[in-house]
One Martini backbone bead per residue (centre of mass of N, CA, C, O) as a GRO file, in nm:
protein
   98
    1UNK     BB    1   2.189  -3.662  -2.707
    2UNK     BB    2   2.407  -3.411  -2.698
    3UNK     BB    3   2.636  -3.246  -2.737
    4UNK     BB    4   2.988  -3.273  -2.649
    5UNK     BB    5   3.228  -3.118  -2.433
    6UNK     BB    6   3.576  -3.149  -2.492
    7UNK     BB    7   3.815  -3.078  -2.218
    8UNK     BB    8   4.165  -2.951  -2.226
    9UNK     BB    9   4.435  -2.932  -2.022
   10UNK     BB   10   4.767  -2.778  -2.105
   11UNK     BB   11   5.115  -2.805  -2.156
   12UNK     BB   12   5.368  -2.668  -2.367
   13UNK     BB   13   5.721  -2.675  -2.422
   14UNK     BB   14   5.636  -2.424  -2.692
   15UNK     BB   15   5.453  -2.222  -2.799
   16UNK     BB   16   5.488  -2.129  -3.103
   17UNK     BB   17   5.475  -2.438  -3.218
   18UNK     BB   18   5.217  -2.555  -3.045
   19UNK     BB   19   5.016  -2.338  -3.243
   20UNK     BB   20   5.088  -2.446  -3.507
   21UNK     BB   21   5.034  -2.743  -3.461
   22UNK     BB   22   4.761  -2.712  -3.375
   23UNK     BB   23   4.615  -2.584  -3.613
   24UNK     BB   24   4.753  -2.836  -3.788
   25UNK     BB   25   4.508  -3.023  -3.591
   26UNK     BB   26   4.260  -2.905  -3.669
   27UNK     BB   27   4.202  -2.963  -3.964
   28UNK     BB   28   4.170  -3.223  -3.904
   29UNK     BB   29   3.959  -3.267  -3.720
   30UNK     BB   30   3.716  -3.226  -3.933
   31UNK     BB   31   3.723  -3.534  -4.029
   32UNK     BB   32   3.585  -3.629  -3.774
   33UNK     BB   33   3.375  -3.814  -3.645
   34UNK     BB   34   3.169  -3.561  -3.516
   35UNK     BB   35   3.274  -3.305  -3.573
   36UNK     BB   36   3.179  -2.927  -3.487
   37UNK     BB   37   3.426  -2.786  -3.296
   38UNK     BB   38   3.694  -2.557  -3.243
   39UNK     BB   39   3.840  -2.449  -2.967
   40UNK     BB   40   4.115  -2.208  -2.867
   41UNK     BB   41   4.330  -2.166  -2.562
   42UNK     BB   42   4.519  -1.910  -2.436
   43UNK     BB   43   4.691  -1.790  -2.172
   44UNK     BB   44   4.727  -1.481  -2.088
   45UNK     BB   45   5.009  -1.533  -1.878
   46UNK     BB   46   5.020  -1.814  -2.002
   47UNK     BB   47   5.155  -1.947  -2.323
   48UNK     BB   48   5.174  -2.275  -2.253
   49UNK     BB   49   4.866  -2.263  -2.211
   50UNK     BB   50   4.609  -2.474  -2.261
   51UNK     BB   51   4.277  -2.478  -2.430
   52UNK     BB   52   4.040  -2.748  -2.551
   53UNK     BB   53   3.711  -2.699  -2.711
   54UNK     BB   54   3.526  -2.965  -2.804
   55UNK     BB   55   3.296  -3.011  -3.030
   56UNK     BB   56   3.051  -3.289  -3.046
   57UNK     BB   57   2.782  -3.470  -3.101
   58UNK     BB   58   2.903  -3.724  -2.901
   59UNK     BB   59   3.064  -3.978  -2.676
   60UNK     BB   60   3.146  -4.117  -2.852
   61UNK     BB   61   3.320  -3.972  -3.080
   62UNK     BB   62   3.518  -3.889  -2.868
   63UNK     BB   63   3.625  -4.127  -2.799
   64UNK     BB   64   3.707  -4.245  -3.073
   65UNK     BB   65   3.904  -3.977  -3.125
   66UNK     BB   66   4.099  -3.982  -2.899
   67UNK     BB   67   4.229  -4.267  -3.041
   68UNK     BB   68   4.315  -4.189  -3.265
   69UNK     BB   69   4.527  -3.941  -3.215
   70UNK     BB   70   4.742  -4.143  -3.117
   71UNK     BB   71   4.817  -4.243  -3.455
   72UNK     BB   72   4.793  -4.021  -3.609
   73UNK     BB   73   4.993  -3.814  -3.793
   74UNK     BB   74   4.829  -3.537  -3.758
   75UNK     BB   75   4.943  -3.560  -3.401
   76UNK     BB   76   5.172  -3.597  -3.337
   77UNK     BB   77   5.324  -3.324  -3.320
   78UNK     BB   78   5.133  -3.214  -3.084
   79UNK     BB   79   5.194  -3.438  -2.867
   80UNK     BB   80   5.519  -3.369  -2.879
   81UNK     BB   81   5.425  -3.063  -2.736
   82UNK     BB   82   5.358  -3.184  -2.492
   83UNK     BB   83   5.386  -3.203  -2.158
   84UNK     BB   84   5.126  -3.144  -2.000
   85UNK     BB   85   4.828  -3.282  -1.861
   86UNK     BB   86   4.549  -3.225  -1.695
   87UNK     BB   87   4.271  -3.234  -1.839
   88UNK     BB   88   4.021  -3.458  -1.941
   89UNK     BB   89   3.674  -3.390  -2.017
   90UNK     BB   90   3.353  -3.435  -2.009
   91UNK     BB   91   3.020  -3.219  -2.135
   92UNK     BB   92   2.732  -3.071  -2.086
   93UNK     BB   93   2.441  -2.898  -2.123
   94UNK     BB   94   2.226  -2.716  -1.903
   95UNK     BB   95   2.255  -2.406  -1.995
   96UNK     BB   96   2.193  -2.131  -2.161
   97UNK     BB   97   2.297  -1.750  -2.184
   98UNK     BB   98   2.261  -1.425  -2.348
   0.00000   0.00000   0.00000
């Protein structure tokens, strides 16, 4: 199977915070097994809407990764400045076009 994107869209409680925060858990995520890259992104007309793109090698690795995040004290911060979770799916890729 190829690499698998978990695409997550949530609203922040506090923009300036949460954006740091995110930041300060993107650095954590590159320990996780099977982690690949990691977009952030910001809803350009509110900045409390976030998408992250992350990509995994494979989809236990991302569920696994999933499991872990809800534990481990380097993403509690940005946890608990999530106000709500809008989607979280797992994608694989179908085609790419440059």
């Amino acid at each position: 199977m190829s690499h698998v994107f978990e695409v997550v869209t949530y609203t922040a409680k506090n923009a300036e915070t949460a954006l740091k925060l995110r930041r300060d858990a993107m650095e954590h995520a590159k320990e996780l097994e099977g982690f690949v890259r990691y977009h952030a992104l910001v809803n350009v007309e509110d900045q409390t809407q976030f998408v992250d793109l992350v990509e995994w090698a494979n989809l236990e690795a991302a569920q696994a990764a999933a499991e872990k995040v809800m534990t481990l004290p380097a993403f509690q911060g940005m946890m608990a400045e999530i106000a709500s979770v809008e989607s979280m799916k797992h994608f694989s890729i179908d085609k790419i076009t440059a």
